[in-house]
C-alpha positions as CSV (number, residue, x, y, z in Angstrom):
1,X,0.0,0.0,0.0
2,X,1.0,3.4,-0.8
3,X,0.2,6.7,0.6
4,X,0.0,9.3,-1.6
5,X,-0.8,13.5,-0.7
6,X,-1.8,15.2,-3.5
7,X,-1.7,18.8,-3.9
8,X,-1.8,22.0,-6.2
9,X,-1.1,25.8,-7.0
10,X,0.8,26.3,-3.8
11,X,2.2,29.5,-5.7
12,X,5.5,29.3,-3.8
13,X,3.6,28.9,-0.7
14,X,5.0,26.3,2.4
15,X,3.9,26.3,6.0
16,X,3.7,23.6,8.6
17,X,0.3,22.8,7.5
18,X,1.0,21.1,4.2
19,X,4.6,19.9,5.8
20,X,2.8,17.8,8.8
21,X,0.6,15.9,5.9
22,X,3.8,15.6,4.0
23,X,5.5,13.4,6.5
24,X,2.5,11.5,6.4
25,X,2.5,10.5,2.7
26,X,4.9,7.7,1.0
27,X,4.7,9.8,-2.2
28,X,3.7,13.3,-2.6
29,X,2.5,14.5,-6.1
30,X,1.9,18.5,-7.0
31,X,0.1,19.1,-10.3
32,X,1.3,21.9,-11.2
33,X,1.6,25.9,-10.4
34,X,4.8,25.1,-8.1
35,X,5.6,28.6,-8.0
36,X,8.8,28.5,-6.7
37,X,10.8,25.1,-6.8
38,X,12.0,25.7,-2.9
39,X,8.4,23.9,-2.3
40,X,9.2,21.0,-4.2
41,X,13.0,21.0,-3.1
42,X,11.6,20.9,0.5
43,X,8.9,18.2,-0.3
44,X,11.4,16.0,-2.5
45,X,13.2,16.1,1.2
46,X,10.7,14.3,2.9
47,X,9.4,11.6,0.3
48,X,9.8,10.6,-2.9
49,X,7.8,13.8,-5.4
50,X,6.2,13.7,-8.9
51,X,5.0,16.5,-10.2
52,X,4.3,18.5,-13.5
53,X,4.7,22.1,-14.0
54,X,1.9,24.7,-14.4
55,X,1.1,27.9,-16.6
56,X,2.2,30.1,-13.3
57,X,5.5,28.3,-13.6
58,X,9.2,29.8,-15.1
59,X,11.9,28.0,-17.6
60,X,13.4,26.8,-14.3
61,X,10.7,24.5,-13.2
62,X,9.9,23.8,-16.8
63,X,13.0,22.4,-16.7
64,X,12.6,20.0,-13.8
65,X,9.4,18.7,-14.6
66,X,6.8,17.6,-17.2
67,X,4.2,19.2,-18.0
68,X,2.7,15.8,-18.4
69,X,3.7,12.6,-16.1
70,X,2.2,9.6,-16.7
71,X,3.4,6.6,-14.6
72,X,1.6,3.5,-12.8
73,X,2.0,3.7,-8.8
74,X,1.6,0.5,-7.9
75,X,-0.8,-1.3,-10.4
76,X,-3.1,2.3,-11.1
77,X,-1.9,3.8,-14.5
78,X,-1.9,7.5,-12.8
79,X,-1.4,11.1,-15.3
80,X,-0.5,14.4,-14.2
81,X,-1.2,17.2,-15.5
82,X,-2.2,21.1,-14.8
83,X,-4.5,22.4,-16.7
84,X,-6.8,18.9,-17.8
85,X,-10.6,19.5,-17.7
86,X,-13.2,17.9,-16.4
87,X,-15.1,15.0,-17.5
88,X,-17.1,16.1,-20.7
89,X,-15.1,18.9,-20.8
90,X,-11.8,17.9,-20.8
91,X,-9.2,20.5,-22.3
92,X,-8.4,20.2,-26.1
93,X,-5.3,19.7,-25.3
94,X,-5.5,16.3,-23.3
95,X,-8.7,15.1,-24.8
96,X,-7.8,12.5,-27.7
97,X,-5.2,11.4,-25.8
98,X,-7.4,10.4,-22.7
99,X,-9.8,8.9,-25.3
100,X,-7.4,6.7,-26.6
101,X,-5.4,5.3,-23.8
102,X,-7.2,6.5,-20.4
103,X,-5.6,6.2,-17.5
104,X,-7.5,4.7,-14.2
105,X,-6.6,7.7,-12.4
106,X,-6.3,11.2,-14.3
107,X,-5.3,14.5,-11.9
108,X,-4.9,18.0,-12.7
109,X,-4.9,21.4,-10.8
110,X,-5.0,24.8,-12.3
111,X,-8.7,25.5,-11.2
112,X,-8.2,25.8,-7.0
113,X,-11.9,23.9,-7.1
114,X,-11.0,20.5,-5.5
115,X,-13.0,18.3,-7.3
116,X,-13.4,13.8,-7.2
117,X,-15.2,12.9,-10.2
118,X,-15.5,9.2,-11.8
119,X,-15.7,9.6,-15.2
120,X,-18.2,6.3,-16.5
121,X,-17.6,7.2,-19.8
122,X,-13.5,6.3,-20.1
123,X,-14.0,4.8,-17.1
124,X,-11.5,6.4,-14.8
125,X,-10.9,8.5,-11.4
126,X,-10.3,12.3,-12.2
127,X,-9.3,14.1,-9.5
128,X,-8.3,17.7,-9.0
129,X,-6.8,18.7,-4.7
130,X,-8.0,22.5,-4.9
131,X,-5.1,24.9,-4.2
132,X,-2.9,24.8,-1.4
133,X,-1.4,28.2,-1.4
134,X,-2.7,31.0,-0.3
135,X,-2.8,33.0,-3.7
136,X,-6.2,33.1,-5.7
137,X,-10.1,33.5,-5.6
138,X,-10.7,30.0,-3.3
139,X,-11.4,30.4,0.3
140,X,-10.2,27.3,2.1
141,X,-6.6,25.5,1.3
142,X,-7.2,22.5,0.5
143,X,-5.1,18.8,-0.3
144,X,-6.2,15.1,-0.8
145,X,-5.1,12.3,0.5
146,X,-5.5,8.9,-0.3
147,X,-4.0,5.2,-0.7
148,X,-3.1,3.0,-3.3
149,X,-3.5,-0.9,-2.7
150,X,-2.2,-2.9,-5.7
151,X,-4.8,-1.6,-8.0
152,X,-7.4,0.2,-6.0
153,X,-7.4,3.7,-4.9
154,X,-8.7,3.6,-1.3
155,X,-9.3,5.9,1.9
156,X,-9.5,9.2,-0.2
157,X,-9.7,11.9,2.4
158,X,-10.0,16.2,1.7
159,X,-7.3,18.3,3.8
160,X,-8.7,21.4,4.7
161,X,-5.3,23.8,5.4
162,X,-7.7,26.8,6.5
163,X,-8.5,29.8,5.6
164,X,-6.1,31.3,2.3
């Protein structure tokens, strides 16, 4: 079993909040709008990170990550990306390429609305953590975390950080 924290458009932001759920996690993944890559350098410290970069995000951190990461965890084909849609309106962008290989598990950020959606139509789990950081028009910080058991994502649970 692995658990993962997901989270989103911290916008450079870091406080004790996100870092006690951090030390929780086996694997932390940010989709995107790092905003400054002393977050990820900080979370990389603690467990293993996969992330993607965002539109918010410079030549720097375009250069450390995708802006697409695709990977199984486990046995749950996982892609990561920032700016994806939702189901039936997934951007242009990703949309053939989710209709012709899905994934079982398909995240994105980029809209600071956490969102769990099962899409029946390409049969997968789309999720999107809210924003973490305090920057932007959401009200309460928000993560998910949740646990992958051989090939069943389990235990999903919404981290409310507070107030941005």
């Amino acid at each position: 079993m692995t658990r993962i924290l997901l989270l989103s458009d911290t916008h450079g932001h870091m406080d004790q909040g996100i870092l006690k759920y951090a030390h929780q996690a086996d694997e932390i993944w940010h989709a995107g709008d790092i905003g400054d890559l002393k977050v990820t350098d900080t979370l990389k410290e603690i467990a293993p990170l996969r992330a993607v970069y965002g539109n918010i995000d410079n030549a720097e951190t375009r250069k450390e990550f995708p802006e697409n990461n695709r990977f199984f965890c486990e046995n749950v084909d996982v892609w990561i990306t920032h700016i994806g849609g939702y189901p039936g309106r997934y951007d242009r962008r990703v949309r053939d390429l989710l209709r012709q290989n899905p994934p079982k598990l398909f995240i994105c950020g980029h809209s600071h609305i956490l969102k769990v959606i099962y899409d029946k139509k390409l049969q997968l789990l789309h999720m999107n953590p809210g924003a973490a950081g305090t920057y932007g028009f959401h009200q309460v910080r928000t993560m998910l975390r949740f646990n992958i058991d051989t090939d069943q994502i389990r235990d999903l649970e919404i981290v409310e950080l507070g107030a941005r």
